[in-house]
N, CA, C and O atoms as CSV, one atom per row, in Angstrom:
chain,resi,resn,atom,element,x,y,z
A,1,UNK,N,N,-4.630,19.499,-33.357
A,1,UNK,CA,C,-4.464,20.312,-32.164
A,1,UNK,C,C,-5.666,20.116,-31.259
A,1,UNK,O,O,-6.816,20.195,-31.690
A,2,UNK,N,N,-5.380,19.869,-30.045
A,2,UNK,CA,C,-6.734,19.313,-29.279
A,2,UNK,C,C,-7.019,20.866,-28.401
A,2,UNK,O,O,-6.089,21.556,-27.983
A,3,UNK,N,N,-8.269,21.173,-28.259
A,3,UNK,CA,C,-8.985,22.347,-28.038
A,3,UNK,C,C,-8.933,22.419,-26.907
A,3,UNK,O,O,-8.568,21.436,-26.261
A,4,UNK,N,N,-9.413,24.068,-26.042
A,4,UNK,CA,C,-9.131,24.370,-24.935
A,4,UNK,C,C,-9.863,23.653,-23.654
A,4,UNK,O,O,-9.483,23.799,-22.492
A,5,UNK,N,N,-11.043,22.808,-24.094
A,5,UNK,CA,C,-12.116,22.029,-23.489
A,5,UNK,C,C,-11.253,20.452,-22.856
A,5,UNK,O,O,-11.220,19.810,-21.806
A,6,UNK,N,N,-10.626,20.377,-24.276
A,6,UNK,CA,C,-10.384,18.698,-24.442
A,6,UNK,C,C,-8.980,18.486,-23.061
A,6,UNK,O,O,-8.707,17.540,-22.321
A,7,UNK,N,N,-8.395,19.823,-23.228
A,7,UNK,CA,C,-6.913,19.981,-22.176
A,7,UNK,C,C,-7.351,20.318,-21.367
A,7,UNK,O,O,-6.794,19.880,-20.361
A,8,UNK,N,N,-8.668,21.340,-21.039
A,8,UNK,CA,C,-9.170,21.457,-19.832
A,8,UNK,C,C,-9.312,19.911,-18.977
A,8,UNK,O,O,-8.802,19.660,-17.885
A,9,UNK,N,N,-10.055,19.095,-19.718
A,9,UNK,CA,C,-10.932,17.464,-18.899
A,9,UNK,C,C,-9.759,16.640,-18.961
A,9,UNK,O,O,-9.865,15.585,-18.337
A,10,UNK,N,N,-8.676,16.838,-19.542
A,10,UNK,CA,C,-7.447,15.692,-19.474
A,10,UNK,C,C,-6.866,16.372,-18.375
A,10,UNK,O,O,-6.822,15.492,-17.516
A,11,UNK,N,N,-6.285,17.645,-17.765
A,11,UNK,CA,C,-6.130,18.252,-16.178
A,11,UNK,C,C,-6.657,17.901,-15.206
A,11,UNK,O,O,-6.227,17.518,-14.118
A,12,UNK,N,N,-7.856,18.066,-15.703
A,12,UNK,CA,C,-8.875,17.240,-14.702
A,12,UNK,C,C,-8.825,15.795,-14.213
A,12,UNK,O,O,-8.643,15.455,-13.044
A,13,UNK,N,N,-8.997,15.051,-15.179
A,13,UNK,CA,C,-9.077,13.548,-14.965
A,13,UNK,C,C,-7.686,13.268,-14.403
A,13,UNK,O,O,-7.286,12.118,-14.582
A,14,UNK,N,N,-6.881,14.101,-13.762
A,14,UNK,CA,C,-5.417,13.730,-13.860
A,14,UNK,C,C,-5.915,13.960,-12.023
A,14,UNK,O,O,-5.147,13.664,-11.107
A,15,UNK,N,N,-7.142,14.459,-11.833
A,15,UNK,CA,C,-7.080,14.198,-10.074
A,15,UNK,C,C,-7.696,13.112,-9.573
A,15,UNK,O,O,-7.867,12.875,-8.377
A,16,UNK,N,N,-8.114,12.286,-10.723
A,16,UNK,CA,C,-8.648,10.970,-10.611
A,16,UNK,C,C,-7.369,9.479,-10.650
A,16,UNK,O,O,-7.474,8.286,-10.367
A,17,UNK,N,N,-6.423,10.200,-11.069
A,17,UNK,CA,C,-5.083,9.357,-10.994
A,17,UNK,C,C,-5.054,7.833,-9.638
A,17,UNK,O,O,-5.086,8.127,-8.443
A,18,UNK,N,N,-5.018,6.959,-9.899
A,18,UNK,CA,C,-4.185,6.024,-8.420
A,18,UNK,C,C,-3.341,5.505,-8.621
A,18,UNK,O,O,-3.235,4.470,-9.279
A,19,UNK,N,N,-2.296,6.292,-7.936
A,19,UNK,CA,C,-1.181,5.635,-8.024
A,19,UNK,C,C,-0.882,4.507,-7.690
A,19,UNK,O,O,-1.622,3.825,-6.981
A,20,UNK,N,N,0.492,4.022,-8.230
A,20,UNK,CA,C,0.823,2.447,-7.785
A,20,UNK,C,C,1.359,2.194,-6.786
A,20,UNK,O,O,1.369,3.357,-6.384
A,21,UNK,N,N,1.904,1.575,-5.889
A,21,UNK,CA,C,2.296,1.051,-4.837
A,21,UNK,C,C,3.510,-0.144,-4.997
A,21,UNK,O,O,3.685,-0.912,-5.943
A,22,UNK,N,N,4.088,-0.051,-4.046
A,22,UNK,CA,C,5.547,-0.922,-4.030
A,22,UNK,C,C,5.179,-2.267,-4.301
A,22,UNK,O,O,5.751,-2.999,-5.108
A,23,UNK,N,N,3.879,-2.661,-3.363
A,23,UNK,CA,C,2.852,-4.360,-3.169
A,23,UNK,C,C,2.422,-4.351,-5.169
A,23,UNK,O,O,2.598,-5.291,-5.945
A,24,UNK,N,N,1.851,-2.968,-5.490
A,24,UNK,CA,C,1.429,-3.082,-7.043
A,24,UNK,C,C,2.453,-4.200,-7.629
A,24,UNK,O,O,2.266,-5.414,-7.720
A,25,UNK,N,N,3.833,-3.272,-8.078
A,25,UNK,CA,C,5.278,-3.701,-8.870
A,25,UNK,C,C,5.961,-5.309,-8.261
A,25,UNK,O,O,6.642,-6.079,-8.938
A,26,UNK,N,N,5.521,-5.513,-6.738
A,26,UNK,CA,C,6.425,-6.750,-6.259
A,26,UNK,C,C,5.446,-8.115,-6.267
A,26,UNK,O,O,5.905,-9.254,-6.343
A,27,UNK,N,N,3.978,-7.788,-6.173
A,27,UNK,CA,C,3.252,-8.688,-6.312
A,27,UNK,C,C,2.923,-9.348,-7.768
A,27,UNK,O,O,2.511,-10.502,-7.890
A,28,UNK,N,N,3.163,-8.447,-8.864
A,28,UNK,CA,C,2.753,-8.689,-10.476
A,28,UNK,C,C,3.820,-9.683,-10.631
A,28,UNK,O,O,4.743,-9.888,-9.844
A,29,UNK,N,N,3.529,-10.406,-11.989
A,29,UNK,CA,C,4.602,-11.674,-12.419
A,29,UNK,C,C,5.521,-10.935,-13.188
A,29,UNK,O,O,5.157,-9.971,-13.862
A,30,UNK,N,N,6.976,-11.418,-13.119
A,30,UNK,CA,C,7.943,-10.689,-13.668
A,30,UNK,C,C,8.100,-10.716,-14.827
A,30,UNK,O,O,9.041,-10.051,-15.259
A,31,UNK,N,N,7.340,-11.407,-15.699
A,31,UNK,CA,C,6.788,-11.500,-17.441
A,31,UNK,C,C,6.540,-10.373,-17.582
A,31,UNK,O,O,7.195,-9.378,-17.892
A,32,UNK,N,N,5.048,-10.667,-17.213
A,32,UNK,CA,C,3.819,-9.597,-17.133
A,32,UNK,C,C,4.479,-8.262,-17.128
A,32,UNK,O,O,4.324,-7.452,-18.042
A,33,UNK,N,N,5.280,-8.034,-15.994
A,33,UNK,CA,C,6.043,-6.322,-15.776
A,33,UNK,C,C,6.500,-6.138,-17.120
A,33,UNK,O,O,6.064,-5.071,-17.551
A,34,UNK,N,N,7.166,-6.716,-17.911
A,34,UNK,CA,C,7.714,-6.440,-19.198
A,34,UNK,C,C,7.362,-5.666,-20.217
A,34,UNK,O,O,8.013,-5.033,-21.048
A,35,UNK,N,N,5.508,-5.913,-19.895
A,35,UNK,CA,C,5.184,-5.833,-21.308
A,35,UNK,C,C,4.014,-4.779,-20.266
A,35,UNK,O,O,2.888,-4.725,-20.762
A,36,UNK,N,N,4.097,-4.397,-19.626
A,36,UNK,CA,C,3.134,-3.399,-19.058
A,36,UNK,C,C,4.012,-1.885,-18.959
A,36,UNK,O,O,5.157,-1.731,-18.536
A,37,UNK,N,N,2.844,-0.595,-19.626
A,37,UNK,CA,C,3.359,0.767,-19.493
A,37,UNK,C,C,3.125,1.497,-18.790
A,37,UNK,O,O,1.958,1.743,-18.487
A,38,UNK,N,N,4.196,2.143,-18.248
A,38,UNK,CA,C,3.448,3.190,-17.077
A,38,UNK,C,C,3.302,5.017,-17.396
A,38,UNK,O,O,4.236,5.583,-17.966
A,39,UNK,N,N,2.496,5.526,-17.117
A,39,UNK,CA,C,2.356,6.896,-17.352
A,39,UNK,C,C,2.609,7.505,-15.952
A,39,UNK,O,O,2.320,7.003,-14.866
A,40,UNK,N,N,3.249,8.770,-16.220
A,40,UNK,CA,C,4.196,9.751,-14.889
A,40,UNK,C,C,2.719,10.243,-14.580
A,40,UNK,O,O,1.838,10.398,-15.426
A,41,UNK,N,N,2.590,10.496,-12.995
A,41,UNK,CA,C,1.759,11.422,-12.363
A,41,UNK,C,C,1.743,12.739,-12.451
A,41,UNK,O,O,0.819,13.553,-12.479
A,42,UNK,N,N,3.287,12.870,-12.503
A,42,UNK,CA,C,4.186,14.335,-12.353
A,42,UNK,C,C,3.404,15.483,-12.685
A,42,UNK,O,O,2.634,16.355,-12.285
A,43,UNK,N,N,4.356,14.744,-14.128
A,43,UNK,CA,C,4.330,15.666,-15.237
A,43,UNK,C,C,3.532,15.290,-16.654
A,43,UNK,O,O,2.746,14.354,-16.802
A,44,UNK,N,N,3.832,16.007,-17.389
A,44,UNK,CA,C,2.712,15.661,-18.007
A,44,UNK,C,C,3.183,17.001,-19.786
A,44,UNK,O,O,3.712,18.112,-19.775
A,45,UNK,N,N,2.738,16.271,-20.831
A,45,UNK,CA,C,2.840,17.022,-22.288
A,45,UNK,C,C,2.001,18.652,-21.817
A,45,UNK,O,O,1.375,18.932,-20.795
A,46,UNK,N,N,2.294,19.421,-22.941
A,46,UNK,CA,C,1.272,20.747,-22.885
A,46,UNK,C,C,0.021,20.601,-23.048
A,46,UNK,O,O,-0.822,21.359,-22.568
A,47,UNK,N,N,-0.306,19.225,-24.013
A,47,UNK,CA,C,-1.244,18.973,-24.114
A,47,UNK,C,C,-2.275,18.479,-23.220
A,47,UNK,O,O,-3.472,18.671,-23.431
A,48,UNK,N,N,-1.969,18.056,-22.555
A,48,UNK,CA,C,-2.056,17.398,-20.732
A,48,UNK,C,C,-2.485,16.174,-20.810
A,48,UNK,O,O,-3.466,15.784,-20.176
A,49,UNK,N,N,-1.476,15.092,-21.964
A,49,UNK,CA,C,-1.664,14.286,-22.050
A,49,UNK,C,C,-0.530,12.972,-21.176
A,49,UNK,O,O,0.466,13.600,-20.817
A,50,UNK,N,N,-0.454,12.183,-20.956
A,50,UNK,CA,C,0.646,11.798,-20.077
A,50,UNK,C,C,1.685,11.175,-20.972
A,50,UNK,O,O,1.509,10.724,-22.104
A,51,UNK,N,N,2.805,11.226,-20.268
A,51,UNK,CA,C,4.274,10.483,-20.655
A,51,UNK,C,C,4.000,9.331,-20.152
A,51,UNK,O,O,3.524,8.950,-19.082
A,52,UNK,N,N,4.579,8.566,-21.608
A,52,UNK,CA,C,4.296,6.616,-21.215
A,52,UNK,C,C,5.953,5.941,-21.404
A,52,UNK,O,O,6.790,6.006,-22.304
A,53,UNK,N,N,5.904,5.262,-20.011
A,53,UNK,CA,C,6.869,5.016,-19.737
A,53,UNK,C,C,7.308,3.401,-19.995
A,53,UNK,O,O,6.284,2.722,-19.918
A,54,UNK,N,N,8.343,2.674,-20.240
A,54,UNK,CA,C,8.073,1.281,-20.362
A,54,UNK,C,C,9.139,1.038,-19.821
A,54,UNK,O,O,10.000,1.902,-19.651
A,55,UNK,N,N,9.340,-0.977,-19.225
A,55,UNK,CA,C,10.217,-1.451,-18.516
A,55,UNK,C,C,11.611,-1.651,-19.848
A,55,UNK,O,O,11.585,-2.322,-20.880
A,56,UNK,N,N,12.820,-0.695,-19.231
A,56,UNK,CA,C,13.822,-1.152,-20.329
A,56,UNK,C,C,15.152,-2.255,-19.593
A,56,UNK,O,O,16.314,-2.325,-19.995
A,57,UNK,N,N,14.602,-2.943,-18.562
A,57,UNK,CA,C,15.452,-4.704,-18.373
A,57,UNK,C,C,14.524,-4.860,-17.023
A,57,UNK,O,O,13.706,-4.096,-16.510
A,58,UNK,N,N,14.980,-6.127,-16.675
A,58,UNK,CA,C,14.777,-6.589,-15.484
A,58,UNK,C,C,14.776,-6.460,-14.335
A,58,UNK,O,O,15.910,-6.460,-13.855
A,59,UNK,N,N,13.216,-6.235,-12.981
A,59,UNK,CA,C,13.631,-5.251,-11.898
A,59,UNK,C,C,14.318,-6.189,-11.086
A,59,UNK,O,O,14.224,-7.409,-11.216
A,60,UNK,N,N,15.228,-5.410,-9.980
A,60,UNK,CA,C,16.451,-5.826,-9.497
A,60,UNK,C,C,15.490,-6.083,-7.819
A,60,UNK,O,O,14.808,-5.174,-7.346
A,61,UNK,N,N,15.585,-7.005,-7.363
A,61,UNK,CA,C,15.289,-7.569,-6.033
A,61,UNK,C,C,16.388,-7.491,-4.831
A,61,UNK,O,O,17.558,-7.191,-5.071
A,62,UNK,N,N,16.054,-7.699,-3.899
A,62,UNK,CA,C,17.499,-7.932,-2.783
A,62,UNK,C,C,16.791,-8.595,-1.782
A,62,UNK,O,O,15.689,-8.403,-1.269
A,63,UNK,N,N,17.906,-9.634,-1.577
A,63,UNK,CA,C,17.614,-10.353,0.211
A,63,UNK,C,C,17.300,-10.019,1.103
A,63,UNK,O,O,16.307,-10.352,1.750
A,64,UNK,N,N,18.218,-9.164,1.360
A,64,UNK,CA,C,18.367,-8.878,2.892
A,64,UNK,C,C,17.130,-7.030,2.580
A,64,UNK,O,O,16.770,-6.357,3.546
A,65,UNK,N,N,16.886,-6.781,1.609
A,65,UNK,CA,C,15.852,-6.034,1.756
A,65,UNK,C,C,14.373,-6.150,0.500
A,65,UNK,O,O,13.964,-5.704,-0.572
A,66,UNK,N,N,14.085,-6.982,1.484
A,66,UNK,CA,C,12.438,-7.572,0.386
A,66,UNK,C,C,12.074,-6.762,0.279
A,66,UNK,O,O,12.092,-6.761,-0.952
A,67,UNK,N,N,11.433,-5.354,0.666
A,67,UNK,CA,C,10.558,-4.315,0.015
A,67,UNK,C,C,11.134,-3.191,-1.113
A,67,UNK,O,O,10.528,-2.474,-1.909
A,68,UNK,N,N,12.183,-3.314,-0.904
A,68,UNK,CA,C,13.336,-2.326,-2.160
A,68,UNK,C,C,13.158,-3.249,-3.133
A,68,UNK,O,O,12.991,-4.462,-3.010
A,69,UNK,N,N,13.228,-2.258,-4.589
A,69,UNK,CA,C,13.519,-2.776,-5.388
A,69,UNK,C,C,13.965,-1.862,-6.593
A,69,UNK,O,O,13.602,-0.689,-6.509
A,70,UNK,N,N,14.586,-2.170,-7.531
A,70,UNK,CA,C,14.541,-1.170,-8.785
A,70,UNK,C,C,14.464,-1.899,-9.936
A,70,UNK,O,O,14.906,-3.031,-10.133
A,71,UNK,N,N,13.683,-0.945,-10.926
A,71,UNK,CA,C,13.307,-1.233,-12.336
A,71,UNK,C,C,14.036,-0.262,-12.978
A,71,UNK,O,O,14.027,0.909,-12.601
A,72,UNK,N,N,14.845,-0.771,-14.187
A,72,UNK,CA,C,14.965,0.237,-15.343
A,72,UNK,C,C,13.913,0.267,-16.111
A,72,UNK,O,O,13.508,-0.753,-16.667
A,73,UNK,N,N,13.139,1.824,-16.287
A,73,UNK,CA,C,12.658,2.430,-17.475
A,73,UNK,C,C,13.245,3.443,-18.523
A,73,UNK,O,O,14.277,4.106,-18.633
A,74,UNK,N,N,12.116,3.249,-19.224
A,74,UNK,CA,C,12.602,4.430,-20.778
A,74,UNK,C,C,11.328,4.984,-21.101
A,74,UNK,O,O,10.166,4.613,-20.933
A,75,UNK,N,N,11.995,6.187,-21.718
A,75,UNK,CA,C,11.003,6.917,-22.176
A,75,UNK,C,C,11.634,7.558,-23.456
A,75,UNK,O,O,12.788,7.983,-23.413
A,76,UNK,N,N,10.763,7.639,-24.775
A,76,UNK,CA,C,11.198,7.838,-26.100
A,76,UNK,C,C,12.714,6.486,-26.398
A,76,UNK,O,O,12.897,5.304,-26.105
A,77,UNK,N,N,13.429,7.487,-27.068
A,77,UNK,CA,C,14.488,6.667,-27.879
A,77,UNK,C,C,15.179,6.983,-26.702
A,77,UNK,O,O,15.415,6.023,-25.968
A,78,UNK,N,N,15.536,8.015,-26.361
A,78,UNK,CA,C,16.820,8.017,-25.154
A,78,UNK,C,C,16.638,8.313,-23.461
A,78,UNK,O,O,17.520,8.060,-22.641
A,79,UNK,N,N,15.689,8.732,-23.227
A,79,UNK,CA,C,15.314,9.116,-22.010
A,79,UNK,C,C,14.859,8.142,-21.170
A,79,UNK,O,O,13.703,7.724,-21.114
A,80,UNK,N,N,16.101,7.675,-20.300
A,80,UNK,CA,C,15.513,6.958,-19.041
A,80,UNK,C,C,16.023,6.963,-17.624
A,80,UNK,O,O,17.054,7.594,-17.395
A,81,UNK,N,N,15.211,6.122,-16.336
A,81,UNK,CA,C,15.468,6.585,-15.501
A,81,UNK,C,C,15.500,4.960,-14.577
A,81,UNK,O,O,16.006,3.887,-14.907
A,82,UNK,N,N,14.860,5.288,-13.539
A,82,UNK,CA,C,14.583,3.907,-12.870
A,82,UNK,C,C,13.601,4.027,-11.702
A,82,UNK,O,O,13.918,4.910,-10.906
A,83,UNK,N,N,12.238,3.202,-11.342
A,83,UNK,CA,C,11.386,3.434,-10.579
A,83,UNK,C,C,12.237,2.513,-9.656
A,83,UNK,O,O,12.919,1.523,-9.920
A,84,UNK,N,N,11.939,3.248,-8.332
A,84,UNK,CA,C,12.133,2.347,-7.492
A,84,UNK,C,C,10.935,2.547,-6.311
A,84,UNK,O,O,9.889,3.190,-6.401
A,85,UNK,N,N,11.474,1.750,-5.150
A,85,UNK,CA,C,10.034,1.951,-3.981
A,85,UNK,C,C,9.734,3.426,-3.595
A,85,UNK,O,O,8.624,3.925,-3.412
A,86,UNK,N,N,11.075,4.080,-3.499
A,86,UNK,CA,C,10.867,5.319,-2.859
A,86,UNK,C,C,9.969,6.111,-4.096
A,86,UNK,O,O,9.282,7.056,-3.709
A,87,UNK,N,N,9.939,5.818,-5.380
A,87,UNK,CA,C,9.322,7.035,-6.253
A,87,UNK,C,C,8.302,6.532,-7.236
A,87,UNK,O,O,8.015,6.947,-8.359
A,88,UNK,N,N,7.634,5.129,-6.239
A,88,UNK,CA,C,6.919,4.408,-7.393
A,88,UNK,C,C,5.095,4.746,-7.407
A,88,UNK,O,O,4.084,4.280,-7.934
A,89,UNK,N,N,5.573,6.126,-6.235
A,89,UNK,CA,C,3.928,6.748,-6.547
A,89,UNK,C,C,3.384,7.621,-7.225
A,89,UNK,O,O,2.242,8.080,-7.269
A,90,UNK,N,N,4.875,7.923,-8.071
A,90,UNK,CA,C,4.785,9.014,-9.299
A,90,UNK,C,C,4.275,8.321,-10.689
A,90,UNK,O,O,3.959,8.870,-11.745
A,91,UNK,N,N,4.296,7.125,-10.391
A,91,UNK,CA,C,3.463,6.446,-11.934
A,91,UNK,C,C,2.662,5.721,-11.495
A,91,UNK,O,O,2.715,5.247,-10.360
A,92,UNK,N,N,1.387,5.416,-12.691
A,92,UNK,CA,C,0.294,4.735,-12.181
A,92,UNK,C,C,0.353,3.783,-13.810
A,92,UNK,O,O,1.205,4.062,-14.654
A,93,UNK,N,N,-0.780,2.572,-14.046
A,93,UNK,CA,C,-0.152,1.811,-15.156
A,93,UNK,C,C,-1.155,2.681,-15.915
A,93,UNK,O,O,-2.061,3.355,-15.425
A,94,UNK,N,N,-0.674,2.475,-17.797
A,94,UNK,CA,C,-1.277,3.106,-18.648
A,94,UNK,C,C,-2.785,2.430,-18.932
A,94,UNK,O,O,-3.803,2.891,-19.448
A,95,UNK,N,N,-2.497,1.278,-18.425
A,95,UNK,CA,C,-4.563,0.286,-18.651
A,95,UNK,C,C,-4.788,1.287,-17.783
A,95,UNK,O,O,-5.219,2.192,-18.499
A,96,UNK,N,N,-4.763,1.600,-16.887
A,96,UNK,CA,C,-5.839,2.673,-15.962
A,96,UNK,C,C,-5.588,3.953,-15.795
A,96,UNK,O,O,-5.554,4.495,-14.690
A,97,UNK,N,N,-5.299,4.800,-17.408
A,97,UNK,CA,C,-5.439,5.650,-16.953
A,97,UNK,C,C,-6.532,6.644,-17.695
A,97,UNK,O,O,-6.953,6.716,-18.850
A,98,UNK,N,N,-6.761,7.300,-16.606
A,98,UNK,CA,C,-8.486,8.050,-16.154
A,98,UNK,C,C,-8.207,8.816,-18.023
A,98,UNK,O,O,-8.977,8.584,-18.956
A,99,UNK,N,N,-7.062,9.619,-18.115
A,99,UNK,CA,C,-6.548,10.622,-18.944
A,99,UNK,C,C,-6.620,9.643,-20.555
A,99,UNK,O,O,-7.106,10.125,-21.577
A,100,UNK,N,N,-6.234,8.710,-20.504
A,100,UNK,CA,C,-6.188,8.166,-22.289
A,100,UNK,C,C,-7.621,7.704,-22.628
A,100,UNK,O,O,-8.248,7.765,-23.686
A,101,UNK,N,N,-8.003,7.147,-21.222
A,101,UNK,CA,C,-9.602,7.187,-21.296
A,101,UNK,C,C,-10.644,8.547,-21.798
A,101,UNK,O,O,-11.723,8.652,-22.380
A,102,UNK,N,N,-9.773,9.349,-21.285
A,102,UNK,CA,C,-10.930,10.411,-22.005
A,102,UNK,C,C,-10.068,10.449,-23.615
A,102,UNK,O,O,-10.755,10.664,-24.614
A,103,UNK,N,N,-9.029,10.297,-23.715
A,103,UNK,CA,C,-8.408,10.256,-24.938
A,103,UNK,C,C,-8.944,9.639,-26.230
A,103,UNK,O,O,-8.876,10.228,-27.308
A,104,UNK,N,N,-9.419,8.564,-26.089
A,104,UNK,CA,C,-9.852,7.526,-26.613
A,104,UNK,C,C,-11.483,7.814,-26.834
A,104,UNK,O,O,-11.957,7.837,-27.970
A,105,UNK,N,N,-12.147,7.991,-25.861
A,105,UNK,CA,C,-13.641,8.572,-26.170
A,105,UNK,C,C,-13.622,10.226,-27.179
A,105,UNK,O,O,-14.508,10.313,-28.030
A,106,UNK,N,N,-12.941,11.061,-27.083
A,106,UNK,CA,C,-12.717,11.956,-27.758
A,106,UNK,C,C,-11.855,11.606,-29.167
A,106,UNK,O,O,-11.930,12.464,-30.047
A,107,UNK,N,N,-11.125,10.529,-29.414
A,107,UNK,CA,C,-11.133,9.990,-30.841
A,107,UNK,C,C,-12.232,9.077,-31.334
A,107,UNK,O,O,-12.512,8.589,-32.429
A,108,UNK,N,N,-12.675,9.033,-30.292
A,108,UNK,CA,C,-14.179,8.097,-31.436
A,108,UNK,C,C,-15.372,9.225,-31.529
A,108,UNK,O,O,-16.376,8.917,-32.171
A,109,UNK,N,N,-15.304,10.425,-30.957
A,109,UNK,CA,C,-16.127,11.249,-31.196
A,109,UNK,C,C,-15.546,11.942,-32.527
A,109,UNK,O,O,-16.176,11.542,-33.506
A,110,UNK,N,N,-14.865,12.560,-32.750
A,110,UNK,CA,C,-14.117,12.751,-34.319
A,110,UNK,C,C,-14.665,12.211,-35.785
A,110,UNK,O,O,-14.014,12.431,-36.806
């Protein structure tokens, strides 16, 4: 059970968040997107740790509109949704985030 201190500084570090950007998702190699996780800005565990999200197929492009796009994600065994341009500033990637970072220094303090 992580203490009232440890959920206090994971709230916190959650105003240090940067989100991603449409240029983020359309400029990366479409490998690469595969195997990269994203954590929600939103919302967030009681613990105030973040929901990690991953790519579940291939994001969908269009011609006649280069800046749209959509990705299917998942979250757990059944929960998923799909980022697209309009809502892709609600996740930021899990390498940068401020929150597992303090996560991670508080398991090596243990």
């Amino acid at each position: 059970m992580a203490s009232k201190a440890l959920i206090a500084a994971r709230i916190e570090a959650r105003r240090n968040i940067v989100p991603l950007t449409a240029e983020d998702i359309l400029t990366v190699n479409r490998n690469d997107l595969l195997y990269r996780y994203f954590h929600e800005n939103v919302t967030h565990r009681p613990d105030g740790t973040c929901y990690e999200w991953r790519p579940n197929g291939r994001i969908q492009l269009w011609k006649t509109r280069p800046t749209q796009f959509r990705l299917p994600i998942k979250y757990g065994l059944r929960g998923t949704a799909q980022m697209r341009d309009s809502n892709v500033g609600d996740f930021h990637y899990a390498s940068e985030c401020p929150v597992a970072q303090l996560n991670h220094l508080a398991d090596s303090r243990e």
